[in-house]
MITI-528349 format. One line per 10 residues: number of its first residue (from 1); their letters; for each residue x, y, z of C-alpha. Coordinates in nm, 4 decimals, always signed. Layout:
<recs>
NUM	a	X:Y:Z  ...
</recs>
This chain:
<recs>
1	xxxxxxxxxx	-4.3790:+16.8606:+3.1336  -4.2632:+17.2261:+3.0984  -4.0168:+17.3947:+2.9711  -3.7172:+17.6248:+3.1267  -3.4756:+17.9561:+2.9968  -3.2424:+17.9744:+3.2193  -3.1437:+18.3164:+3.0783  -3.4917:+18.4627:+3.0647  -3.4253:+18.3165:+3.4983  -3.1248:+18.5011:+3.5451
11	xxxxxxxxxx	-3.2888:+18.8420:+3.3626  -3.6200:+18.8516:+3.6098  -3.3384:+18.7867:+3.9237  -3.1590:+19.1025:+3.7447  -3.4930:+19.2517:+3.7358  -3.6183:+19.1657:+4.0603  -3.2910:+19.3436:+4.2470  -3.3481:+19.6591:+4.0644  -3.6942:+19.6496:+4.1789  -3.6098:+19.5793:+4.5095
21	xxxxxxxxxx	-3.3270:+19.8400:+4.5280  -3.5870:+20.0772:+4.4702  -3.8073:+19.9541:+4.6943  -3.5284:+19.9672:+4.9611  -3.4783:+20.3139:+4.8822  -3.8207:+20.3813:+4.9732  -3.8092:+20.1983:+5.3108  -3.4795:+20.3832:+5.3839  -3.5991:+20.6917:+5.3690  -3.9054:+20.6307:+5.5884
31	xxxxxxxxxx	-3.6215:+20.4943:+5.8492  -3.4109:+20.7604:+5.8742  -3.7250:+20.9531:+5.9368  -3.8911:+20.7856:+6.1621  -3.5097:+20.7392:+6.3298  -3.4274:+21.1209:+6.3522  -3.8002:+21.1733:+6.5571  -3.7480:+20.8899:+6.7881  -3.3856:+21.0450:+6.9042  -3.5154:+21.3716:+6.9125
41	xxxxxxxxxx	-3.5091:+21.4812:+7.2789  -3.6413:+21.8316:+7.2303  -3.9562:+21.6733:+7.1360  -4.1119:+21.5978:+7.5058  -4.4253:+21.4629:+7.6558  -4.6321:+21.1871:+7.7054  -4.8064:+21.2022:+7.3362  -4.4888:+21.1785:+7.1965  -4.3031:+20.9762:+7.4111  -4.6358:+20.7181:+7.3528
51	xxxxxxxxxx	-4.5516:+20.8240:+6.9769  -4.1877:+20.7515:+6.9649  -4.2687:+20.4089:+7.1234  -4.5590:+20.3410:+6.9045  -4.2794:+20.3589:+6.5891  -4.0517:+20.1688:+6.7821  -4.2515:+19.8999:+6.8410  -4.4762:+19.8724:+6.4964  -4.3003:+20.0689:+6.1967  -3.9414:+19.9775:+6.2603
61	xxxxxxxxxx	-4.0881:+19.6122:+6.2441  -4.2644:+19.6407:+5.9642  -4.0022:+19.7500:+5.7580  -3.7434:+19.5522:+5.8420  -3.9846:+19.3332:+5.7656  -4.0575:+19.4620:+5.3999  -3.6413:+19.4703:+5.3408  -3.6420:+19.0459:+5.5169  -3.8941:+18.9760:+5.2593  -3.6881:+19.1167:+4.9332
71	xxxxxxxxxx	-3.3744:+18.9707:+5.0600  -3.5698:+18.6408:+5.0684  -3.7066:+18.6483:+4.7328  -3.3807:+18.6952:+4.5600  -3.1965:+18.4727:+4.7540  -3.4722:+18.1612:+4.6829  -3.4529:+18.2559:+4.3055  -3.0549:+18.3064:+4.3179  -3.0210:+17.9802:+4.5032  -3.2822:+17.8332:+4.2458
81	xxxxxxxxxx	-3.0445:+17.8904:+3.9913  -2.7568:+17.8092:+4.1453  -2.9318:+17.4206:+4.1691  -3.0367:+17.4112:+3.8031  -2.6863:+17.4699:+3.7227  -2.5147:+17.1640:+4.0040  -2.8175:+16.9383:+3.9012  -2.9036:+16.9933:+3.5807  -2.7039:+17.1764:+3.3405  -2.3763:+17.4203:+3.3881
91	xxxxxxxxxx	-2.4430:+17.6160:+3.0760  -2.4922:+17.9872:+3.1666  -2.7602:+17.9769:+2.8881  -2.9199:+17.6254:+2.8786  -3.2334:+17.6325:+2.7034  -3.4790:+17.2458:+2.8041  -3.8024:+17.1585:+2.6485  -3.9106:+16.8502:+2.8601  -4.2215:+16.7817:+2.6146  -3.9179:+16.6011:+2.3699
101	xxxxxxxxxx	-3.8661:+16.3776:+2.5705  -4.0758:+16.1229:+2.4071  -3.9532:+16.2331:+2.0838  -3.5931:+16.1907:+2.2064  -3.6681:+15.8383:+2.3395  -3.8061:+15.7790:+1.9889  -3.4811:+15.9128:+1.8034  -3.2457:+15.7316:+2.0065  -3.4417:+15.3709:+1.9196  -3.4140:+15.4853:+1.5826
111	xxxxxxxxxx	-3.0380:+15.5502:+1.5409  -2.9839:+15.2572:+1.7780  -3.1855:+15.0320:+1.4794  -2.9807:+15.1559:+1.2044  -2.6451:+15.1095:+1.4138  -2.7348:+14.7804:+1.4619  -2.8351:+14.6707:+1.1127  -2.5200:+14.8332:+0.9862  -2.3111:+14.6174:+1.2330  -2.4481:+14.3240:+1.0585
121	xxxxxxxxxx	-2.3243:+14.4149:+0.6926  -2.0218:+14.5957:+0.8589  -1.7192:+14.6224:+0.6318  -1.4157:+14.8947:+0.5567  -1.7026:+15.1210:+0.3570  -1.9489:+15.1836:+0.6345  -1.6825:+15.2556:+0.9004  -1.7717:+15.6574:+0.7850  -2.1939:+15.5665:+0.8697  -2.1204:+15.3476:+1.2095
131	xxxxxxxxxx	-1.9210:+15.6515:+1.3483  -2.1653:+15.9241:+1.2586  -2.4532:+15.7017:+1.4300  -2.2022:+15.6804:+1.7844  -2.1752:+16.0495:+1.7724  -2.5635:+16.0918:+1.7156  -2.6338:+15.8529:+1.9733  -2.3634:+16.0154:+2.2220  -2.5166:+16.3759:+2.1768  -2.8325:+16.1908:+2.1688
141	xxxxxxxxxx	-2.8016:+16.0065:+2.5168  -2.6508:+16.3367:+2.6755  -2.9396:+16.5393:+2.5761  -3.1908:+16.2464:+2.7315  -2.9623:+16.2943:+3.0500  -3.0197:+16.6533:+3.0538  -3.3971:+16.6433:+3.0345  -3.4050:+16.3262:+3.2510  -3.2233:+16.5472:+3.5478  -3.4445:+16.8529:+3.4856
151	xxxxxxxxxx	-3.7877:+16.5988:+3.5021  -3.6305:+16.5379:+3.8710  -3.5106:+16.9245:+3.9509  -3.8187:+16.9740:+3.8227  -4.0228:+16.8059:+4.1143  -3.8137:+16.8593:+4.3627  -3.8449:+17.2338:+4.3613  -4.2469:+17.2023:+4.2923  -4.4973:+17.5212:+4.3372  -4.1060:+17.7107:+4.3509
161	xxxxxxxxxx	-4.2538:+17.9908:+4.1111  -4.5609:+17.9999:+4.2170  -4.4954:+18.0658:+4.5987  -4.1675:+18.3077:+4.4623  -4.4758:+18.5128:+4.2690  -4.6718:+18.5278:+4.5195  -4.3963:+18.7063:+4.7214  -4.2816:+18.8972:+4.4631  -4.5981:+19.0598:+4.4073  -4.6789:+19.0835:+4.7857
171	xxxxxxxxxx	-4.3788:+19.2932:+4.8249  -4.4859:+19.5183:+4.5192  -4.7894:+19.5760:+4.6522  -4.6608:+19.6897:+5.0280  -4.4396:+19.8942:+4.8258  -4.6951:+20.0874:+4.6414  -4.8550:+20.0823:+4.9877  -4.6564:+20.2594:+5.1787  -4.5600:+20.4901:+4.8413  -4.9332:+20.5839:+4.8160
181	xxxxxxxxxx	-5.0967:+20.5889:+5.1887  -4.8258:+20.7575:+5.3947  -4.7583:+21.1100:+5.4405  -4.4526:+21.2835:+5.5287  -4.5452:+21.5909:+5.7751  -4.2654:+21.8452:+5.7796  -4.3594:+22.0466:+6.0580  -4.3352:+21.7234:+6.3302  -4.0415:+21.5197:+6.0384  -4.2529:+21.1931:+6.0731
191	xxxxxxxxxx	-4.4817:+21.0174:+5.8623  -4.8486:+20.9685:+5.9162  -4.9132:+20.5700:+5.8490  -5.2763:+20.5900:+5.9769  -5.4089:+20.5155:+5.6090  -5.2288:+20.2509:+5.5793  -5.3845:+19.8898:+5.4661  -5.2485:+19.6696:+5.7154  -5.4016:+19.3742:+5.5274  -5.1377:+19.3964:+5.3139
201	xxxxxxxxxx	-4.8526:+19.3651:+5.5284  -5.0661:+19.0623:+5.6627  -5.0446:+18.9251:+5.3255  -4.6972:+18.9555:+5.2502  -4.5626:+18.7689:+5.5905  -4.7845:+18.4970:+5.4872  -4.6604:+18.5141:+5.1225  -4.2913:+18.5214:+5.3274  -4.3869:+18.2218:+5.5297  -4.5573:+18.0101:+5.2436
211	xxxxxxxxxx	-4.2135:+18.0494:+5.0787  -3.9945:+17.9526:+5.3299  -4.2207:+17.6532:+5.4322  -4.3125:+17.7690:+5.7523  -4.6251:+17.5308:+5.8949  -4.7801:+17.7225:+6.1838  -4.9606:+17.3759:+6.2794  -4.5649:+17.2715:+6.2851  -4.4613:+17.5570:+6.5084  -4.7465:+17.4782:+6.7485
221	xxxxxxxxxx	-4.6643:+17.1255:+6.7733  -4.3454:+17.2517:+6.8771  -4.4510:+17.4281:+7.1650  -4.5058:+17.0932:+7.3676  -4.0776:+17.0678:+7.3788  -3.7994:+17.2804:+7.4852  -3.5818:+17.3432:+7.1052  -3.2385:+17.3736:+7.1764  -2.9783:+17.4530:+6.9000  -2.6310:+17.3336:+6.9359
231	xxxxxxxxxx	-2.3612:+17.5970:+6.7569  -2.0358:+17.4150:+6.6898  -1.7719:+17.4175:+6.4162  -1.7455:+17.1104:+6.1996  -1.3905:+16.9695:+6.1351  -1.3284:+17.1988:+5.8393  -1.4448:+17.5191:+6.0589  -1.7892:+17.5782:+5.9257  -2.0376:+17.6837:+6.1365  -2.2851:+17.4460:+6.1807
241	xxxxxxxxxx	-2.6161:+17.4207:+6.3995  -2.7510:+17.0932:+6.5431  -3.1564:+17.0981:+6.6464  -3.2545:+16.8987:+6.9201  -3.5797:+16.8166:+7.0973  -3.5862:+16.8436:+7.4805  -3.8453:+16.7137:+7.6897  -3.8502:+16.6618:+8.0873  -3.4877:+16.7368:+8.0698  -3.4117:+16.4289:+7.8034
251	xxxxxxxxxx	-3.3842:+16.4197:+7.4206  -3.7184:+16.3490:+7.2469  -3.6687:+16.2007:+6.8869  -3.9167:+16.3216:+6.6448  -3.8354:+16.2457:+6.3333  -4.0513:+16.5057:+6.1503  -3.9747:+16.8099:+6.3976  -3.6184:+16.7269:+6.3662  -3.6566:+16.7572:+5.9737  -3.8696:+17.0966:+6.0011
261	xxxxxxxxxx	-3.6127:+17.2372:+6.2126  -3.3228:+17.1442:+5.9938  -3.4901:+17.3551:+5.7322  -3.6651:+17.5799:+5.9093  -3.5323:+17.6426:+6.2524  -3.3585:+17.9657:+6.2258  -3.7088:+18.1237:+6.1481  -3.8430:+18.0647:+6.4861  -3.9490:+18.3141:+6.7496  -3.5954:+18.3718:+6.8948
271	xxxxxxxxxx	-3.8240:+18.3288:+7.2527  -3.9233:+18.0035:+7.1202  -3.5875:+17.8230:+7.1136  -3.2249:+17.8124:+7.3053  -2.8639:+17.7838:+7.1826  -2.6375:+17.6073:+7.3550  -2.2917:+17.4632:+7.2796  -2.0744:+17.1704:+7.2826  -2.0317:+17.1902:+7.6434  -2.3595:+17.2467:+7.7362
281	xxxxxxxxxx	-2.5316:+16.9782:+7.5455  -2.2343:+16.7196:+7.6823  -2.3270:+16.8251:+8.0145  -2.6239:+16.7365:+7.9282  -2.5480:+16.3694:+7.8283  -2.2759:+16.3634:+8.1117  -2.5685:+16.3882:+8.3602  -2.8067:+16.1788:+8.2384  -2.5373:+15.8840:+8.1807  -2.4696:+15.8665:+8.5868
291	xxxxxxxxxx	-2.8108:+15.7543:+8.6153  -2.8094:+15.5052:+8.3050  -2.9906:+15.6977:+8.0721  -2.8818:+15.8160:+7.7232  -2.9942:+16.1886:+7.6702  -3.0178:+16.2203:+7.3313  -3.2607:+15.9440:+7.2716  -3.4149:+15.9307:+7.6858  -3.3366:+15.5751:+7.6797  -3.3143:+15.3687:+8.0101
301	xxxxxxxxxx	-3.0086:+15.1750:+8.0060  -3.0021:+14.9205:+8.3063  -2.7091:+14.6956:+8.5206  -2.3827:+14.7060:+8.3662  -2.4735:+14.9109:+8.0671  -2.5867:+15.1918:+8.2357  -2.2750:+15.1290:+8.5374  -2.0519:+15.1628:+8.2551  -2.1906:+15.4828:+8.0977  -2.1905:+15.6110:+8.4454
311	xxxxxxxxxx	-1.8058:+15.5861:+8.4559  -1.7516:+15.7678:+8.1521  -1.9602:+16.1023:+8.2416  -1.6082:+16.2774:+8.3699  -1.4863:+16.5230:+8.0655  -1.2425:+16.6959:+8.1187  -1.2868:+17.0733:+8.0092  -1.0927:+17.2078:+7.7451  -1.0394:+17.4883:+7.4651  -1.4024:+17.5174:+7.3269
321	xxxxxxxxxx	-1.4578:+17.5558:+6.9539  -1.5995:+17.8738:+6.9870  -1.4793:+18.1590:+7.2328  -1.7561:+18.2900:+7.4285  -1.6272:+18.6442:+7.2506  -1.7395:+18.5159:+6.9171  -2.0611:+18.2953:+6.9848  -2.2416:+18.6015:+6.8560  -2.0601:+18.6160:+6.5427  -2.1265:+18.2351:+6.4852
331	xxxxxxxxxx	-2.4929:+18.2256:+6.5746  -2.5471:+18.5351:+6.3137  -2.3623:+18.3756:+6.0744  -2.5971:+18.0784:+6.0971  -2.9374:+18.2859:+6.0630  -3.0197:+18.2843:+6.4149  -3.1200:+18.5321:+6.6779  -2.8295:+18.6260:+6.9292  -3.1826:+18.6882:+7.1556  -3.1666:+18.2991:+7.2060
341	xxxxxxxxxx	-2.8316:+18.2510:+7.3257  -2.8808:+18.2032:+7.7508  -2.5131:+18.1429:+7.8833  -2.4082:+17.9129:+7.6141  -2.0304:+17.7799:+7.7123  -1.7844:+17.5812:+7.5094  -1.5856:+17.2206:+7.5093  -1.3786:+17.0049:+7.3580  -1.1898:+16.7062:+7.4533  -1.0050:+16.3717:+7.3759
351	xxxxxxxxxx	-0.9431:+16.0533:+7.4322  -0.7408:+15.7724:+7.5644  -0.3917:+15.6411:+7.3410  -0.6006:+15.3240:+7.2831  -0.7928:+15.3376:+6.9491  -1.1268:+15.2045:+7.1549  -1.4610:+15.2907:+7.0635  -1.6553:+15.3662:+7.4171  -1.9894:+15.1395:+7.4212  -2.3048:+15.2911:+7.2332
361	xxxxxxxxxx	-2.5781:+15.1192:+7.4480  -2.6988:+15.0027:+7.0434  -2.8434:+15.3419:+6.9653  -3.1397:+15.1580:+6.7905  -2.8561:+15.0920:+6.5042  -2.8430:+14.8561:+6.2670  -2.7272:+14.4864:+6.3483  -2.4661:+14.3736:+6.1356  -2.5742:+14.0283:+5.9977  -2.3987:+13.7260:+6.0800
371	xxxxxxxxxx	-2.2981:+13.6329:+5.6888  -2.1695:+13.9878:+5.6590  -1.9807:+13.9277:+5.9280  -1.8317:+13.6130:+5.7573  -1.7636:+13.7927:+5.4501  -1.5796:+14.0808:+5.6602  -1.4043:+13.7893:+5.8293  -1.2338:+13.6266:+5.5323  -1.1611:+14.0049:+5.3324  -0.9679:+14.1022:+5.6667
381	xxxxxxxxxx	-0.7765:+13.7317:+5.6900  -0.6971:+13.7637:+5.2990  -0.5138:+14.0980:+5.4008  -0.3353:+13.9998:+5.7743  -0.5795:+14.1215:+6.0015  -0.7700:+13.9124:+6.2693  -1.1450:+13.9646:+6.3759  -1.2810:+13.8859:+6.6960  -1.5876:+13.9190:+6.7991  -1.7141:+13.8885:+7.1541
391	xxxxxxxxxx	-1.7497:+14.1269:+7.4465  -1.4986:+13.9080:+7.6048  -1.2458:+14.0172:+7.4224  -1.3347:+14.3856:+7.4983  -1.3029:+14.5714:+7.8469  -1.6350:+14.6293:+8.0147  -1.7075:+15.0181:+7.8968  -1.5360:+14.9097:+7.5526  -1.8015:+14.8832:+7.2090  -1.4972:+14.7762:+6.9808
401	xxxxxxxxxx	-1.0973:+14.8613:+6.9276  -0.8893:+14.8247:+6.6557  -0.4840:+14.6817:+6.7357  -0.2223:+14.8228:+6.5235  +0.0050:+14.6007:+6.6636  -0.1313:+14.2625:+6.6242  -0.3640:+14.3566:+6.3387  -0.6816:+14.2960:+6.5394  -1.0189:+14.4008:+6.4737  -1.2287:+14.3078:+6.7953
411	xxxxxxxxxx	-1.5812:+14.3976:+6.8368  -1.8256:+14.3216:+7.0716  -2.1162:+14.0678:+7.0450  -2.4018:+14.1190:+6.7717  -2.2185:+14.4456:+6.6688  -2.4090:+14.7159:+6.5081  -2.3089:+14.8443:+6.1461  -2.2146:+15.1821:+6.3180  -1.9568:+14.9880:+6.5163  -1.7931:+14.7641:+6.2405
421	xxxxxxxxxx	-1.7529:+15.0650:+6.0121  -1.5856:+15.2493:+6.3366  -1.3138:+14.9811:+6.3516  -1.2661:+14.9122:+5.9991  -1.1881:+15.3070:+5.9451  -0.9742:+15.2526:+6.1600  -0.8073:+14.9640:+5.9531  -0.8622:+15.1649:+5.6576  -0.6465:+15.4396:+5.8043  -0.4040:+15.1131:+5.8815
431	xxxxxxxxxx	-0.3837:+14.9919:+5.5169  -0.3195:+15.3459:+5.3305  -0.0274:+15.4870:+5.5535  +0.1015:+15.1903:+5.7119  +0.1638:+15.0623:+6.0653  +0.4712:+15.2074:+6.1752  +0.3075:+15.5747:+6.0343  -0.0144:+15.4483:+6.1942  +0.1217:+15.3809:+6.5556  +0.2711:+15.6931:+6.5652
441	xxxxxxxxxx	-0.0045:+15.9315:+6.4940  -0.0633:+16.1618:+6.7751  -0.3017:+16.0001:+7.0433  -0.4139:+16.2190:+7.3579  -0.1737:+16.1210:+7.6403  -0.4245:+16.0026:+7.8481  -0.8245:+15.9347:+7.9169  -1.0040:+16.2314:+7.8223  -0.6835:+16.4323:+7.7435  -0.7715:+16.7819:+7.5973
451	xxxxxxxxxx	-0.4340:+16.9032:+7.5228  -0.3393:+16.6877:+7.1975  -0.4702:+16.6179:+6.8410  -0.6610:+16.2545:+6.8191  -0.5635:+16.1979:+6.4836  -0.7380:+15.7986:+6.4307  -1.0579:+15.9125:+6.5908  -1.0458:+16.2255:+6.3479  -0.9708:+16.0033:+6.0485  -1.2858:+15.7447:+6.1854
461	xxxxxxxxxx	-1.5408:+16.0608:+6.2393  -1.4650:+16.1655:+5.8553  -1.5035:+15.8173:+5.7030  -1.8443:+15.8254:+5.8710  -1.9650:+16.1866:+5.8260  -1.7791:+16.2915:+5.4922  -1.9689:+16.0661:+5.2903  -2.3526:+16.1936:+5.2901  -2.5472:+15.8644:+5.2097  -2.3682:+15.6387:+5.4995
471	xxxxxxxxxx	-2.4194:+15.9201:+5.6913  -2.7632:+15.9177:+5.6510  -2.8047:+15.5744:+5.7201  -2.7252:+15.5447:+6.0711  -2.9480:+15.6388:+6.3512  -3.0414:+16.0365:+6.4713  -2.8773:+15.8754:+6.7912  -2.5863:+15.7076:+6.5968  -2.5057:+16.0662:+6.4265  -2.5401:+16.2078:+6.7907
481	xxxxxxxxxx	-2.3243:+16.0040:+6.9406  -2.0529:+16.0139:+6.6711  -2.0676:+16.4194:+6.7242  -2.0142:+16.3533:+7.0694  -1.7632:+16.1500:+7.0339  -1.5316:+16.2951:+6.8366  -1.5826:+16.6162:+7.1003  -1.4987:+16.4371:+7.3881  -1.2411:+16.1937:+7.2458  -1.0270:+16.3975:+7.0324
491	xxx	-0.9698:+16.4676:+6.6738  -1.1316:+16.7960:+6.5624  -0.8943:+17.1116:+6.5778
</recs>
């Protein structure tokens, strides 16, 4: 249990960037040196041209480094604040002891006795007493809500301060370093940095590291695949990045990398990892589809499976999400090093007028269960809409389709949750606007048709990615291949 200020929070963050500012300062000065002696070309010869390197290579680093590490600690504590405030409490000066919690659970039996044992001789005179015990108990419960919701902020952001102090005072200490141990010779206008304690700028990238969660066993077990990160645009234009785990030319799923690099990924070696785009990584799939084999899981799909996926590998280039002109722009905005991108190119594409969903080869999904499918079944008759179920029904590369005009829901044999919820978005999107609105939505003209806005398979991908927890619950490979398709099949503009 513990207890929290959150205005005493917000003062040390005020306090901290005034520190830092002049800490900044201090590095600033050192750079402009060390920045007018490096361009100095009157200054000739193989000591200083060995000099001028040396700085180039060691000082600029390190304080860049120094000015990475302030910007880091203010931004964890700024962000830490920001989450008290979404998880636990707005107030700009919310004040929790979490040690009354007890005391609170106590209070709130209390009132909830003598609200009870007043209901029993209730009558015109107590009406006053009953309402005063609701609004203890309502100011009573909130509070227990608060402190409940802290308990949990609480232990999710676990060791926060102590790995924040640790950096805090690792930067203060480089500081005074640097303040103390260099000299500034006038005669040459560069610093002398010989004295300097380089076991404290050690220190302070680990402090740095511990902070951000970096786990060099991690980062080594990382080595064994190639890291690719896909740069796209989501449907509202965010930039987003996408990790994914390459081995012997297929996707690898790791479960644990993928969640390190989700966190963590933008603070790798930029030698240590590639960005590519949309059309790369469909390219990608594309290719290893002709032979049967799904690339974002390495999956071996055989006989009419793979066949099938082997006729859909044709896509059509189109107007990527990002110009090649701003890839850079994109992959700063995201944290990452423009060092990684190796001829990244761009794609985007649609699909067929039929609202079809192409076969997923499973994608290790779910099954949906034979009395859910029942229950769907009889909600859909109830409201004029037919379900079939059998690949029969279905054309050979076909995992399920929706039919506006007979008010058909068809999906294949021993569908996978991923699948029903495709189609019944699809209904969804039916229901709210209506059929006539619904049939004449804009559809690509034509398979793979990159010139028009797939407005059903737009609606579909948001039902499935807007809403975080059924998100979550489908497969790395489900995800992937909803990304995928909404690229290749239309809908994001």
């Amino acid at each position: 249990m513990s207890r929290i200020d959150i205005g005493e929070i917000q003062t040390f963050l005020y306090q901290l960037r005034a520190a830092n500012e002049s800490g900044r300062k201090t590095i600033q000065s050192i750079k402009t040196a060390m920045t007018k002696y490096v361009g100095d070309n009157s200054l000739k010869g193989k000591a200083v041209d060995a000099s001028k390197n040396y700085y180039q290579m060691t000082y600029f680093p390190l304080c860049d480094a120094i000015i990475e590490a302030m910007d880091e600690s203010e931004e964890r504590l700024g962000q830490y604040i920001q989450d008290f405030h979404a998880e636990v409490d707005s107030s700009p000066d919310a004040k929790i002891d979490a040690d009354g919690l007890y005391e609170l659970g106590k209070m709130i039996d209390r009132i909830e006795s003598k609200k009870e044992a007043l209901a029993q001789r209730m009558n015109s005179g107590t009406e006053g007493q009953m309402q005063n015990y609701r609004s203890q108990l309502a100011i009573a419960y909130k509070q227990e809500n608060i402190l409940e919701k802290y308990l949990s902020f609480e232990q999710s952001h676990a060791n926060f301060f102590d790995h924040l102090i640790d950096l805090v005072q690792a930067v203060q200490q480089t500081i005074r370093e640097l303040q103390s141990n260099i000299q500034f010779n006038s005669q040459t206008g560069t610093y002398d940095l010989s004295k300097l304690n380089h076991a404290t700028v050690s220190h302070m990238q680990q402090a740095l590291n511990k902070a951000r969660g970096i786990k060099e066993d991690i980062i080594k077990e990382l080595q064994d695949y190639t890291v690719l990160a896909v740069v796209y645009l989501d449907s509202n234009g965010k930039e987003q990045v996408m990790w994914l785990l390459e081995r012997d030319g297929l996707g690898v799923e790791n479960a644990e990398l993928k969640a390190y690099l989700e966190k963590n990924g933008k603070y790798l070696n930029p030698e240590d990892y590639s960005i590519i785009t949309n059309e790369d990584l469909n390219k990608k799939i594309n290719k290893a589809w002709r032979d049967g084999v799904y690339y974002l899981n390495g999956n071996k799909y055989d006989g009419l499976t793979g066949g099938v996926l082997s006729t859909s590998a044709y896509v059509e280039a189109g107007k990527g999400y990002i110009d090649k002109s701003g890839l850079a722009d994109v992959v700063l905005g995201l944290g990452l090093s423009t060092a990684a991108i190796r001829n990244a190119t761009v794609i985007k594409s649609k699909s067929s007028q039929l609202d079809y969903v192409t076969n997923t080869g499973r994608l290790d999904g779910t099954l949906y269960s034979s009395k859910d499918l029942v229950l769907l079944e009889n909600y859909l008759k109830k409201r004029g809409i037919e379900l079939k179920i059998g690949d029969k029904y279905l054309p050979a590369n076909k995992g399920g389709a929706f039919n506006a005009e007979t008010g058909t829901i068809i999906l294949k044999d021993n569908p996978t949750r991923y699948e029903v919820l495709h189609e019944v978005s699809h209904y969804i999107q039916y229901k709210n606007i209506g059929k006539g609105a619904y049939k004449n939505l804009p559809r690509a003209g034509k398979t793979f048709d990159t010139k028009q806005f797939n407005a059903p398979e737009q609606f579909v991908y948001d039902m499935l990615s807007n809403n975080t927890r059924r998100w979550k619950s489908f497969t790395e490979a489900e995800r992937m291949h909803a990304n995928w398709y909404i690229n290749n099949f239309g809908g994001i503009r």
